[in-house]
C-alpha positions as CSV (number, residue, x, y, z in Angstrom):
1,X,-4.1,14.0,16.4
2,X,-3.7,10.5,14.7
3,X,-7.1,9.5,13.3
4,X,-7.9,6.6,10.7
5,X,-10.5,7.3,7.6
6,X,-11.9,5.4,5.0
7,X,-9.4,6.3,1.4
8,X,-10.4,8.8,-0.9
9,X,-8.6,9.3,-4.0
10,X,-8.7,12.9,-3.8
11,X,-6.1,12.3,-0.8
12,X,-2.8,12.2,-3.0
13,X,-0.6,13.9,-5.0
14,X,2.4,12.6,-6.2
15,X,4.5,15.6,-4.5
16,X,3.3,14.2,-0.9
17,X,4.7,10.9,-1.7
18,X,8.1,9.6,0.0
19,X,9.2,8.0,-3.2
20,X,7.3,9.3,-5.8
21,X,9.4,8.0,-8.5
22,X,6.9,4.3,-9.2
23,X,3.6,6.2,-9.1
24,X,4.6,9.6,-11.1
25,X,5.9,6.8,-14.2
26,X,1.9,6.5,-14.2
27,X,1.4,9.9,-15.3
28,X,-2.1,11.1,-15.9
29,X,-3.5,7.5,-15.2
30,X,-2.2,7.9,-10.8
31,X,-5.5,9.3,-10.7
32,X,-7.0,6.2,-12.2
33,X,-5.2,4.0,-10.1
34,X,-6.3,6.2,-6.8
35,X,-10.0,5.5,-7.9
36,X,-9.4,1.6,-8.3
37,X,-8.0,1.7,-4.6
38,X,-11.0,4.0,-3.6
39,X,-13.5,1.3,-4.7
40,X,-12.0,-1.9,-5.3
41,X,-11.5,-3.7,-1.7
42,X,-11.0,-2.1,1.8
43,X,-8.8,0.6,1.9
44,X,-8.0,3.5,4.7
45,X,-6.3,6.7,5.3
46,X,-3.9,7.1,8.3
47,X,-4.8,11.4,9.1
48,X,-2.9,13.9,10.9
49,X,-4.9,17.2,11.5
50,X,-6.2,17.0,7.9
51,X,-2.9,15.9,6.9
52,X,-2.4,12.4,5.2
53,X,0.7,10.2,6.7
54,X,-0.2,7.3,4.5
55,X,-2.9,4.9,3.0
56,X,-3.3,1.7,2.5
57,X,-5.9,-1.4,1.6
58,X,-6.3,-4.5,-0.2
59,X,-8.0,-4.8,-3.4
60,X,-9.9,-8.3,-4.2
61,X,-8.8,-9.8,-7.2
62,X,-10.5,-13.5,-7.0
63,X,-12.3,-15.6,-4.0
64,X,-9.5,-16.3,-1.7
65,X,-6.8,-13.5,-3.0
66,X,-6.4,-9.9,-2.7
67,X,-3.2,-7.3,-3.7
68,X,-1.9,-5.1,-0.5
69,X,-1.1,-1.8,-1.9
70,X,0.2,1.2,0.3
71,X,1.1,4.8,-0.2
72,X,3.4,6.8,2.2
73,X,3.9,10.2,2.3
74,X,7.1,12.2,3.6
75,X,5.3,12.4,7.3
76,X,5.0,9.3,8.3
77,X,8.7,9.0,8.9
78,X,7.1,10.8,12.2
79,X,5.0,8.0,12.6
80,X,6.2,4.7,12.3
81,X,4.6,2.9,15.1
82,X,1.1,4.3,14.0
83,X,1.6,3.1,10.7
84,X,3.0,-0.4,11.1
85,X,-0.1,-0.7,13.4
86,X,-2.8,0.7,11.7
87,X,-1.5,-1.0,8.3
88,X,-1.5,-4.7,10.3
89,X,-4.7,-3.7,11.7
90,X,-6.4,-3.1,8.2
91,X,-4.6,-6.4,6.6
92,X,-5.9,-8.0,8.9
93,X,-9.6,-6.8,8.9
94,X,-9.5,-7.1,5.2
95,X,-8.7,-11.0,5.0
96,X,-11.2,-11.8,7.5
97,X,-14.2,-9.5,5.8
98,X,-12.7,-10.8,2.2
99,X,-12.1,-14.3,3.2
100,X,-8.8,-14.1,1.9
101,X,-5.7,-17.1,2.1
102,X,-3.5,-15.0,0.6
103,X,-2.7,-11.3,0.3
104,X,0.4,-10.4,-2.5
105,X,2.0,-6.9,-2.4
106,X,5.0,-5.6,-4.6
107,X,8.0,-3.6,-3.5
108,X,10.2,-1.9,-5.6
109,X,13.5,-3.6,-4.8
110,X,15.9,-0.8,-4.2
111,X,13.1,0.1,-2.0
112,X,14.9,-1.0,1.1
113,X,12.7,0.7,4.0
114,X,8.9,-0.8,2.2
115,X,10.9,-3.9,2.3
116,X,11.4,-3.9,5.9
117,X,7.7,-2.7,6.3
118,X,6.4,-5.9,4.4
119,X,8.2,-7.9,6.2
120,X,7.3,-6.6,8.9
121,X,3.7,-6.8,8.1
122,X,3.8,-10.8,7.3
123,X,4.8,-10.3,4.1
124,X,7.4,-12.9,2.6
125,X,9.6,-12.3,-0.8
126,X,8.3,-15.1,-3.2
127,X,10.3,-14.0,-6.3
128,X,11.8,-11.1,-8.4
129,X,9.6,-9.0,-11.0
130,X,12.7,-7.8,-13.1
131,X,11.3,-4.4,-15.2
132,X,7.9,-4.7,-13.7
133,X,6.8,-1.7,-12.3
134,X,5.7,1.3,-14.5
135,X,9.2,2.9,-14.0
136,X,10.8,0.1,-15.7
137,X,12.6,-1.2,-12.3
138,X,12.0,-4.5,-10.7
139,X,10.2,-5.3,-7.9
140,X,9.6,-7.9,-5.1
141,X,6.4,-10.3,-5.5
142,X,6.0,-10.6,-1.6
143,X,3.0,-12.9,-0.3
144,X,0.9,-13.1,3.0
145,X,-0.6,-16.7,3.3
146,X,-3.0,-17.1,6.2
């Protein structure tokens, strides 16, 4: 049974991940990075009998601007339409409760299916991050202007 909790960062390991590759280049510091997410905005946890599918938020960075983040594990492949709604849900929530204009996100850009999912989400491509991402590969700045 699909059920939505509030993020933790004990719920991931980088082995659960559908592309693992981005978040394992932060080595010991993922952990880090899982706390920030824990306590830094609004974030959730998309559970399937005690299983995590995926996780998402948005983490204030100013008045008016937050960063989407997301992190999807190899099961929600078995979920997509709980996940696009559940992840539109929670953006949603979090602009109104943060009072945010604008929500960025960045996607990997060989990264074709979170592309699809940011689009998807009201996400637009505003520009190319070239060796930005702690892998050394470039990534999409996408932006959410409300």
């Amino acid at each position: 049974m699909i059920e939505v909790v509030p993020f933790k960062a004990e719920h991931f390991k980088l082995e659960d991940l559908r592309d693992p590759s981005g978040p394992a280049a932060f080595g010991e510091s993922f952990k880090k990075l899982c706390e920030v997410y824990e306590s830094g905005g609004l974030a959730w946890t998309i559970m399937d009998n005690d299983k995590v599918v995926a996780s998402g938020g948005v983490i204030f960075y100013w008045p008016g601007v937050g960063e989407g983040w997301m992190l999807v594990t190899k099961r929600a492949r078995a979920y997509p339409l709980a996940l696009i709604k559940v992840m539109k849900k929670g953006i949603d929530a979090a602009s109104r409760e943060m009072k945010l204009n604008r929500i960025h996100a960045t996607v990997k850009c060989d990264d074709h299916q979170a592309l699809r999912l940011a689009k998807i989400l009201g996400f637009q491509v505003e520009g190319r991050l070239r060796r930005y991402g702690p892998d050394g590969k470039d990534y999409f700045m996408c932006g959410r202007v409300s």
